[in-house]
C-alpha positions, 0 to 999 in steps of 0.5 A: 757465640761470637758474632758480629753486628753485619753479616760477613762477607766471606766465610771467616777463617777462624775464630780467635778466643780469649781468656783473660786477654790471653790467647786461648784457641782459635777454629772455624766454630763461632760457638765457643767450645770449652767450660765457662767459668762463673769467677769473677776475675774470669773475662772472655772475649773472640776475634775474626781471624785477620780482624784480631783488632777488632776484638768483642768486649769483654764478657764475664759469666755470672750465676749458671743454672739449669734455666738461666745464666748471667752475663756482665758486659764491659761496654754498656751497648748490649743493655740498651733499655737500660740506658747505660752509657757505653762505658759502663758495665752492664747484665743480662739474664739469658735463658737457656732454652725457649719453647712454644705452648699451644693453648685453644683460642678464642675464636674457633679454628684458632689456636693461641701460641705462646713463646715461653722462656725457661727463666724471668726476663727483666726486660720491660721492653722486651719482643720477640721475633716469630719464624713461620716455615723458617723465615721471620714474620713481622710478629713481635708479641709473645702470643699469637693466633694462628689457623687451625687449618695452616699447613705452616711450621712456627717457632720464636725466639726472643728479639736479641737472642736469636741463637737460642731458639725454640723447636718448630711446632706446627699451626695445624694439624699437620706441617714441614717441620723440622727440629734437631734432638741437640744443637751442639754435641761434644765427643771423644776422640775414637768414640761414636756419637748419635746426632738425630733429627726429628720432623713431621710433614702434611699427609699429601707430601711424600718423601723421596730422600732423607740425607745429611750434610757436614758443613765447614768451608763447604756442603758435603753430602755424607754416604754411608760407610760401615766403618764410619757413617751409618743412617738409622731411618728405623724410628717413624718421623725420626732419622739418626746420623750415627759417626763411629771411630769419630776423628778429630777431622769430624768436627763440624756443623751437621744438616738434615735434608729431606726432599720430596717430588717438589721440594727440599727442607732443610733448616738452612736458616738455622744452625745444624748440629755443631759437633766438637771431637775432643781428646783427654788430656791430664793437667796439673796444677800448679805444675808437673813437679812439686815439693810434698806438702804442697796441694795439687789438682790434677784434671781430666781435661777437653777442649769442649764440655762433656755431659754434666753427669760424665764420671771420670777414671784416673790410673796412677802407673796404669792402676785404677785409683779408689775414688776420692769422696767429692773428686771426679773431673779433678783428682786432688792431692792434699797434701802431696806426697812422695807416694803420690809420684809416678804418671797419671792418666784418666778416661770417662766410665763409658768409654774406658778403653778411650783415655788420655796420654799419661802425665808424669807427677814429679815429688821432691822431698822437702829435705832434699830441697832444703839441702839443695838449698843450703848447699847453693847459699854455702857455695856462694859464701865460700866463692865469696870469702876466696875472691876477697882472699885474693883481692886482699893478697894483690 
Protein backbone atom coordinates (compact mmCIF):
# COMPACT_ATOMS: atom_id res chain seq x y z
CA UNK A 1 0.00 0.00 0.00
CA UNK A 2 1.22 3.44 -0.58
CA UNK A 3 0.98 5.78 2.18
CA UNK A 4 2.21 8.60 3.42
CA UNK A 5 3.72 9.69 7.07
CA UNK A 6 0.87 12.59 7.52
CA UNK A 7 -2.57 12.43 6.56
CA UNK A 8 -3.49 14.38 3.24
CA UNK A 9 -4.86 16.97 3.05
CA UNK A 10 -7.06 16.40 -0.16
CA UNK A 11 -8.06 13.26 -1.77
CA UNK A 12 -5.09 12.71 -3.99
CA UNK A 13 -5.69 12.27 -7.65
CA UNK A 14 -3.92 9.32 -8.48
CA UNK A 15 -1.43 7.12 -7.17
CA UNK A 16 1.57 6.58 -9.48
CA UNK A 17 3.37 2.89 -9.44
CA UNK A 18 6.97 1.92 -10.21
CA UNK A 19 8.56 -1.21 -11.24
CA UNK A 20 12.07 -1.13 -11.40
CA UNK A 21 12.25 2.70 -11.57
CA UNK A 22 9.87 2.61 -14.36
CA UNK A 23 6.62 3.84 -14.79
CA UNK A 24 4.05 0.94 -14.55
CA UNK A 25 0.49 2.46 -13.70
CA UNK A 26 -1.21 4.84 -11.88
CA UNK A 27 -5.26 4.99 -10.03
CA UNK A 28 -6.89 6.28 -7.45
CA UNK A 29 -6.52 2.88 -5.21
CA UNK A 30 -3.39 3.22 -2.65
CA UNK A 31 -3.46 -0.64 -2.59
CA UNK A 32 -1.14 -1.82 -5.14
CA UNK A 33 -3.04 -3.94 -7.79
CA UNK A 34 -0.99 -6.53 -9.79
CA UNK A 35 1.09 -9.78 -8.71
CA UNK A 36 4.41 -9.22 -6.87
CA UNK A 37 7.23 -10.66 -7.48
CA UNK A 38 10.06 -12.33 -5.14
CA UNK A 39 13.05 -11.87 -7.61
CA UNK A 40 15.71 -10.21 -6.31
CA UNK A 41 16.44 -7.73 -9.06
CA UNK A 42 12.64 -6.81 -8.73
CA UNK A 43 12.16 -2.87 -6.89
CA UNK A 44 8.66 -1.33 -6.44
CA UNK A 45 7.99 2.00 -5.44
CA UNK A 46 4.62 4.61 -5.63
CA UNK A 47 4.19 8.45 -5.86
CA UNK A 48 1.19 10.80 -5.22
CA UNK A 49 0.36 12.06 -8.42
CA UNK A 50 1.48 16.07 -8.79
CA UNK A 51 4.15 14.87 -5.74
CA UNK A 52 6.06 12.51 -8.26
CA UNK A 53 9.49 13.88 -6.59
CA UNK A 54 8.61 12.58 -3.82
CA UNK A 55 8.87 9.33 -4.48
CA UNK A 56 8.73 6.19 -1.46
CA UNK A 57 11.90 4.17 -1.05
CA UNK A 58 12.26 1.36 -2.98
CA UNK A 59 10.90 -1.90 -1.80
CA UNK A 60 11.77 -5.68 -2.97
CA UNK A 61 9.67 -8.76 -1.81
CA UNK A 62 11.43 -11.63 -0.29
CA UNK A 63 9.87 -15.17 0.63
CA UNK A 64 5.74 -15.04 0.05
CA UNK A 65 3.82 -17.90 2.02
CA UNK A 66 0.47 -18.71 2.98
CA UNK A 67 1.24 -16.77 6.48
CA UNK A 68 3.83 -14.44 6.10
CA UNK A 69 5.93 -12.46 3.65
CA UNK A 70 9.46 -10.45 3.57
CA UNK A 71 10.10 -6.90 2.62
CA UNK A 72 13.64 -5.41 2.30
CA UNK A 73 13.62 -1.68 2.44
CA UNK A 74 16.37 0.41 0.47
CA UNK A 75 16.31 3.02 3.50
CA UNK A 76 16.64 1.79 6.99
CA UNK A 77 14.05 4.09 8.87
CA UNK A 78 11.31 1.30 8.59
CA UNK A 79 13.36 -1.17 10.90
CA UNK A 80 13.96 1.15 13.65
CA UNK A 81 14.48 -1.19 16.56
CA UNK A 82 17.12 -2.48 14.62
CA UNK A 83 19.01 0.70 14.76
CA UNK A 84 19.96 0.66 11.25
CA UNK A 85 21.32 3.63 9.80
CA UNK A 86 19.01 5.09 7.02
CA UNK A 87 21.32 4.47 4.45
CA UNK A 88 21.06 0.88 4.95
CA UNK A 89 19.21 -1.55 3.59
CA UNK A 90 17.07 -3.42 6.14
CA UNK A 91 13.91 -6.54 6.35
CA UNK A 92 10.76 -6.96 7.72
CA UNK A 93 8.56 -10.31 7.95
CA UNK A 94 4.95 -9.05 7.82
CA UNK A 95 2.20 -11.47 8.41
CA UNK A 96 -0.71 -11.80 6.35
CA UNK A 97 -3.35 -11.85 8.61
CA UNK A 98 -4.11 -10.93 12.51
CA UNK A 99 -6.86 -12.31 14.68
CA UNK A 100 -8.31 -12.28 17.95
CA UNK A 101 -8.61 -15.36 20.43
CA UNK A 102 -11.08 -15.22 23.49
CA UNK A 103 -9.81 -17.49 26.36
CA UNK A 104 -11.64 -17.21 30.05
CA UNK A 105 -9.80 -14.82 32.47
CA UNK A 106 -8.97 -14.84 35.49
CA UNK A 107 -11.27 -13.19 37.35
CA UNK A 108 -14.70 -13.95 36.72
CA UNK A 109 -16.89 -12.06 34.34
CA UNK A 110 -13.77 -11.38 32.37
CA UNK A 111 -12.58 -12.67 29.41
CA UNK A 112 -8.61 -12.34 28.23
CA UNK A 113 -8.35 -11.58 24.46
CA UNK A 114 -5.11 -12.21 22.57
CA UNK A 115 -4.08 -10.47 19.11
CA UNK A 116 -2.49 -13.27 17.36
CA UNK A 117 -0.56 -13.14 14.13
CA UNK A 118 -0.48 -15.77 11.36
CA UNK A 119 3.46 -15.64 11.36
CA UNK A 120 6.74 -15.13 14.30
CA UNK A 121 7.42 -11.79 14.54
CA UNK A 122 11.10 -10.96 15.34
CA UNK A 123 10.51 -7.63 16.82
CA UNK A 124 11.63 -7.84 20.65
CA UNK A 125 10.13 -4.42 21.03
CA UNK A 126 6.99 -4.94 19.27
CA UNK A 127 3.28 -3.41 20.35
CA UNK A 128 0.18 -3.63 19.31
CA UNK A 129 -2.81 -0.87 18.89
CA UNK A 130 -6.46 -2.22 20.36
CA UNK A 131 -9.56 -0.66 18.67
CA UNK A 132 -12.77 -0.65 20.73
CA UNK A 133 -16.21 0.10 18.60
CA UNK A 134 -13.52 1.11 15.63
CA UNK A 135 -11.63 3.70 17.62
CA UNK A 136 -7.87 3.07 19.01
CA UNK A 137 -7.44 2.55 22.97
CA UNK A 138 -4.48 3.33 24.77
CA UNK A 139 -3.87 -0.34 25.07
CA UNK A 140 -0.64 -1.85 23.71
CA UNK A 141 -0.03 -5.18 25.26
CA UNK A 142 -1.11 -8.27 22.96
CA UNK A 143 -3.52 -9.47 25.74
CA UNK A 144 -6.18 -7.88 27.57
CA UNK A 145 -9.15 -8.37 29.71
CA UNK A 146 -12.35 -7.27 29.16
CA UNK A 147 -16.07 -7.35 30.81
CA UNK A 148 -18.20 -9.98 30.12
CA UNK A 149 -20.93 -7.72 30.39
CA UNK A 150 -19.25 -4.95 27.72
CA UNK A 151 -21.58 -4.30 24.71
CA UNK A 152 -18.48 -2.89 22.94
CA UNK A 153 -17.03 -4.43 19.47
CA UNK A 154 -12.76 -5.01 19.65
CA UNK A 155 -10.00 -5.85 17.26
CA UNK A 156 -6.19 -5.11 16.94
CA UNK A 157 -3.49 -4.94 15.09
CA UNK A 158 0.26 -4.72 15.19
CA UNK A 159 1.69 -1.21 15.87
CA UNK A 160 3.27 -0.31 12.38
CA UNK A 161 1.02 -2.53 10.65
CA UNK A 162 -2.30 -1.06 10.90
CA UNK A 163 -3.68 -2.13 7.42
CA UNK A 164 -3.56 -5.60 8.34
CA UNK A 165 -6.01 -5.82 10.72
CA UNK A 166 -8.07 -8.14 12.44
CA UNK A 167 -12.14 -8.86 12.56
CA UNK A 168 -14.14 -7.31 15.22
CA UNK A 169 -14.86 -9.68 18.00
CA UNK A 170 -17.44 -8.78 20.59
CA UNK A 171 -16.22 -8.45 24.59
CA UNK A 172 -19.42 -9.81 25.41
CA UNK A 173 -22.12 -11.69 24.55
CA UNK A 174 -23.44 -9.47 22.19
CA UNK A 175 -21.90 -6.31 20.42
CA UNK A 176 -22.12 -3.88 16.92
CA UNK A 177 -19.69 -5.25 14.88
CA UNK A 178 -19.03 -5.21 11.75
CA UNK A 179 -16.51 -7.47 9.48
CA UNK A 180 -16.00 -7.81 5.68
CA UNK A 181 -15.62 -11.62 4.19
CA UNK A 182 -12.70 -10.01 1.92
CA UNK A 183 -10.90 -6.97 1.92
CA UNK A 184 -9.76 -6.54 -1.67
CA UNK A 185 -11.51 -8.47 -4.71
CA UNK A 186 -10.03 -8.64 -8.21
CA UNK A 187 -12.84 -9.41 -11.15
CA UNK A 188 -13.07 -9.86 -14.85
CA UNK A 189 -14.55 -7.48 -16.77
CA UNK A 190 -18.35 -8.54 -17.79
CA UNK A 191 -18.33 -11.01 -14.90
CA UNK A 192 -20.35 -10.54 -11.55
CA UNK A 193 -18.93 -10.73 -8.10
CA UNK A 194 -20.29 -11.16 -4.49
CA UNK A 195 -18.50 -8.65 -1.89
CA UNK A 196 -20.48 -9.77 1.36
CA UNK A 197 -20.51 -8.48 5.01
CA UNK A 198 -20.78 -10.02 8.22
CA UNK A 199 -22.25 -8.07 11.56
CA UNK A 200 -24.15 -8.98 14.97
CA UNK A 201 -25.60 -6.04 17.19
CA UNK A 202 -27.00 -6.38 20.90
CA UNK A 203 -30.64 -7.53 21.44
CA UNK A 204 -32.28 -4.41 22.12
CA UNK A 205 -31.18 -2.56 18.78
CA UNK A 206 -33.24 -3.23 16.06
CA UNK A 207 -32.34 -2.62 12.64
CA UNK A 208 -34.19 -0.22 10.18
CA UNK A 209 -31.74 -0.26 7.10
CA UNK A 210 -28.79 -1.98 5.58
CA UNK A 211 -27.25 -0.28 2.32
CA UNK A 212 -23.85 0.02 0.42
CA UNK A 213 -21.84 2.65 -0.39
CA UNK A 214 -19.25 2.82 -3.48
CA UNK A 215 -16.55 5.04 -2.69
CA UNK A 216 -14.01 6.94 -5.16
CA UNK A 217 -13.84 10.67 -5.12
CA UNK A 218 -17.27 10.82 -3.32
CA UNK A 219 -20.05 8.54 -1.26
CA UNK A 220 -22.44 6.98 -3.53
CA UNK A 221 -25.36 4.99 -1.93
CA UNK A 222 -25.93 2.13 -4.42
CA UNK A 223 -29.63 1.09 -5.49
CA UNK A 224 -30.76 -1.84 -6.72
CA UNK A 225 -31.01 -2.47 -10.40
CA UNK A 226 -31.66 -5.80 -11.66
CA UNK A 227 -29.13 -5.69 -14.62
CA UNK A 228 -26.41 -4.57 -12.32
CA UNK A 229 -26.91 -4.30 -8.62
CA UNK A 230 -28.57 -6.69 -6.48
CA UNK A 231 -28.90 -7.00 -2.23
CA UNK A 232 -29.02 -10.64 -0.92
CA UNK A 233 -30.17 -9.81 2.86
CA UNK A 234 -31.53 -13.59 2.79
CA UNK A 235 -28.54 -15.13 5.31
CA UNK A 236 -29.15 -14.17 9.34
CA UNK A 237 -26.22 -11.49 10.45
CA UNK A 238 -24.92 -11.59 6.97
CA UNK A 239 -25.62 -9.13 3.67
CA UNK A 240 -24.33 -9.69 -0.01
CA UNK A 241 -23.62 -6.85 -2.49
CA UNK A 242 -24.09 -8.79 -5.83
CA UNK A 243 -22.27 -6.41 -8.95
CA UNK A 244 -23.47 -8.41 -12.41
CA UNK A 245 -21.93 -7.58 -15.90
CA UNK A 246 -19.26 -5.75 -13.71
CA UNK A 247 -17.36 -2.68 -16.10
CA UNK A 248 -14.40 -1.37 -15.42
CA UNK A 249 -16.31 2.05 -14.04
CA UNK A 250 -16.96 -0.38 -10.90
CA UNK A 251 -13.66 -0.46 -9.45
CA UNK A 252 -13.72 1.18 -6.04
CA UNK A 253 -13.79 1.03 -2.62
CA UNK A 254 -17.33 -0.62 -1.13
CA UNK A 255 -19.07 0.15 2.35
CA UNK A 256 -21.77 -1.34 4.41
CA UNK A 257 -24.15 0.67 6.41
CA UNK A 258 -26.33 -0.38 8.90
CA UNK A 259 -28.77 2.32 10.64
CA UNK A 260 -31.10 1.72 13.57
CA UNK A 261 -33.58 4.30 15.43
CA UNK A 262 -30.41 6.25 17.15
CA UNK A 263 -27.45 5.22 14.87
CA UNK A 264 -25.41 4.49 11.87
CA UNK A 265 -22.47 1.69 11.72
CA UNK A 266 -20.24 1.67 9.61
CA UNK A 267 -16.48 1.04 9.52
CA UNK A 268 -15.61 4.38 8.28
CA UNK A 269 -12.27 4.15 10.06
CA UNK A 270 -11.40 1.54 8.08
CA UNK A 271 -10.98 0.46 4.92
CA UNK A 272 -14.17 -1.20 2.74
CA UNK A 273 -13.87 -3.46 0.41
CA UNK A 274 -11.20 -2.35 -2.68
CA UNK A 275 -12.62 -4.02 -5.88
CA UNK A 276 -10.33 -4.00 -9.07
CA UNK A 277 -12.32 -4.99 -12.60
CA UNK A 278 -9.78 -6.22 -15.00
CA UNK A 279 -9.37 -7.53 -18.51
CA UNK A 280 -7.35 -10.38 -20.11
CA UNK A 281 -4.78 -9.63 -22.14
CA UNK A 282 -2.30 -12.12 -23.90
CA UNK A 283 1.82 -11.36 -23.50
CA UNK A 284 4.24 -12.41 -25.38
CA UNK A 285 7.88 -12.76 -24.48
CA UNK A 286 10.28 -11.93 -25.87
CA UNK A 287 8.24 -10.50 -28.61
CA UNK A 288 5.04 -11.13 -31.05
CA UNK A 289 7.51 -12.21 -33.68
CA UNK A 290 10.26 -14.93 -33.36
CA UNK A 291 12.81 -17.03 -35.25
CA UNK A 292 11.60 -20.98 -34.62
CA UNK A 293 14.06 -22.17 -32.24
CA UNK A 294 13.47 -19.70 -29.97
CA UNK A 295 11.62 -19.97 -26.23
CA UNK A 296 8.51 -18.05 -26.00
CA UNK A 297 6.11 -17.61 -22.68
CA UNK A 298 2.86 -16.53 -23.74
CA UNK A 299 0.78 -15.17 -20.32
CA UNK A 300 -2.60 -14.69 -19.71
CA UNK A 301 -2.15 -11.57 -18.19
CA UNK A 302 -4.68 -8.66 -15.46
CA UNK A 303 -4.02 -5.72 -14.03
CA UNK A 304 -4.79 -7.27 -10.60
CA UNK A 305 -4.30 -10.74 -8.84
CA UNK A 306 -6.69 -13.54 -9.39
CA UNK A 307 -7.38 -16.26 -7.04
CA UNK A 308 -4.55 -18.53 -6.66
CA UNK A 309 -6.32 -21.60 -7.92
CA UNK A 310 -7.57 -19.70 -11.32
CA UNK A 311 -7.22 -22.16 -14.05
CA UNK A 312 -6.39 -20.55 -17.47
CA UNK A 313 -7.68 -21.72 -21.23
CA UNK A 314 -5.48 -20.70 -24.37
CA UNK A 315 -7.13 -21.01 -28.15
CA UNK A 316 -4.53 -20.87 -30.98
CA UNK A 317 -6.92 -19.72 -34.09
CA UNK A 318 -10.20 -19.95 -31.58
CA UNK A 319 -9.19 -23.88 -30.83
CA UNK A 320 -8.72 -24.87 -27.44
CA UNK A 321 -5.32 -25.94 -26.90
CA UNK A 322 -4.59 -29.69 -25.04
CA UNK A 323 -3.28 -28.60 -21.58
CA UNK A 324 0.40 -28.32 -21.13
CA UNK A 325 1.92 -30.31 -18.02
CA UNK A 326 3.03 -27.53 -15.39
CA UNK A 327 1.52 -24.55 -17.69
CA UNK A 328 -1.28 -22.66 -16.81
CA UNK A 329 -1.48 -18.62 -16.38
CA UNK A 330 1.73 -18.93 -18.72
CA UNK A 331 1.87 -21.14 -22.28
CA UNK A 332 5.36 -21.77 -23.09
CA UNK A 333 6.66 -22.97 -26.25
CA UNK A 334 10.11 -24.42 -26.42
CA UNK A 335 11.18 -24.32 -28.82
CA UNK A 336 8.94 -22.36 -30.99
CA UNK A 337 7.90 -23.79 -34.11
CA UNK A 338 6.44 -22.78 -37.23
CA UNK A 339 3.21 -24.71 -36.53
CA UNK A 340 3.04 -22.70 -33.45
CA UNK A 341 2.31 -19.37 -35.58
CA UNK A 342 -1.17 -18.00 -35.73
CA UNK A 343 -3.31 -15.83 -32.88
CA UNK A 344 -3.73 -16.51 -29.30
CA UNK A 345 -6.23 -15.82 -26.75
CA UNK A 346 -6.90 -17.06 -23.30
CA UNK A 347 -10.01 -17.04 -20.73
CA UNK A 348 -10.31 -18.34 -17.03
CA UNK A 349 -12.47 -21.97 -16.83
CA UNK A 350 -15.44 -20.19 -14.75
CA UNK A 351 -16.02 -17.60 -17.04
CA UNK A 352 -15.23 -19.14 -20.57
CA UNK A 353 -17.32 -16.91 -22.34
CA UNK A 354 -15.20 -13.87 -20.96
CA UNK A 355 -11.79 -13.91 -22.85
CA UNK A 356 -8.84 -11.79 -23.95
CA UNK A 357 -8.46 -9.88 -27.32
CA UNK A 358 -6.23 -12.28 -29.69
CA UNK A 359 -2.81 -11.82 -30.08
CA UNK A 360 -0.96 -12.73 -33.15
CA UNK A 361 2.29 -14.98 -32.89
CA UNK A 362 4.78 -14.34 -35.87
CA UNK A 363 7.50 -17.48 -36.77
CA UNK A 364 10.07 -16.81 -39.04
CA UNK A 365 12.04 -19.63 -40.24
CA UNK A 366 15.66 -19.83 -39.78
CA UNK A 367 16.51 -20.37 -43.50
CA UNK A 368 14.70 -17.50 -44.44
CA UNK A 369 16.18 -15.24 -42.26
CA UNK A 370 19.84 -16.59 -42.77
CA UNK A 371 18.90 -15.94 -46.51
CA UNK A 372 17.69 -12.50 -45.76
CA UNK A 373 20.87 -12.05 -44.16
CA UNK A 374 23.14 -13.15 -46.38
CA UNK A 375 21.14 -11.34 -49.29
CA UNK A 376 21.69 -7.83 -47.16
CA UNK A 377 25.79 -8.51 -46.44
CA UNK A 378 26.15 -9.50 -50.48
CA UNK A 379 24.42 -6.16 -51.40
CA UNK A 380 26.51 -4.10 -49.57
CA UNK A 381 29.73 -5.64 -51.01
CA UNK A 382 28.36 -5.38 -54.19
CA UNK A 383 27.51 -1.49 -53.53
CA UNK A 384 30.92 -1.47 -52.35
CA UNK A 385 32.95 -3.06 -54.95
CA UNK A 386 30.68 -0.32 -57.76
CA UNK A 387 31.38 2.93 -55.57
CA UNK A 388 35.37 1.65 -55.63
CA UNK A 389 35.16 1.01 -59.61
CA UNK A 390 34.02 4.47 -60.17
CA UNK A 391 36.49 6.45 -57.77
CA UNK A 392 39.05 4.29 -59.56
CA UNK A 393 37.72 5.15 -63.15
CA UNK A 394 38.01 9.39 -61.99
Amino acid sequence: MCSSSCPLTEKPAAYIWYKNREFLYEDWSPWYQELLSSEEAVTYSCAVKGYEDLRAPEVSVGSVTPTCFNVTYAKGRMCSYKQTSVDESCSITYPREIHVQRTPADHRGHIRLTCNSSCFLTDPLISFVWYENRKPTVQEDKQIQVSTSDHDSLSCAVKGLEDVRSADVCGGDSCWSLNYVHSRICALEGSSVNISSKYSHPDYEQIQSKCWYKVKREAEQLTEDADHVEYDDSMKNQHILRLKKLKRDDSAEYRFTITTEYEEVTQSDFPGVTLIVTELRVKMSPSAVVTEGQRVTLTCSTSCPLTDNTNYIWYLNSRPLTPRENQNKHLILDPVSREDAGSYSCAVKTNKDISSAPKTLTVQSITGTRIRAAAGVSAALLGLILLTVFLCIR
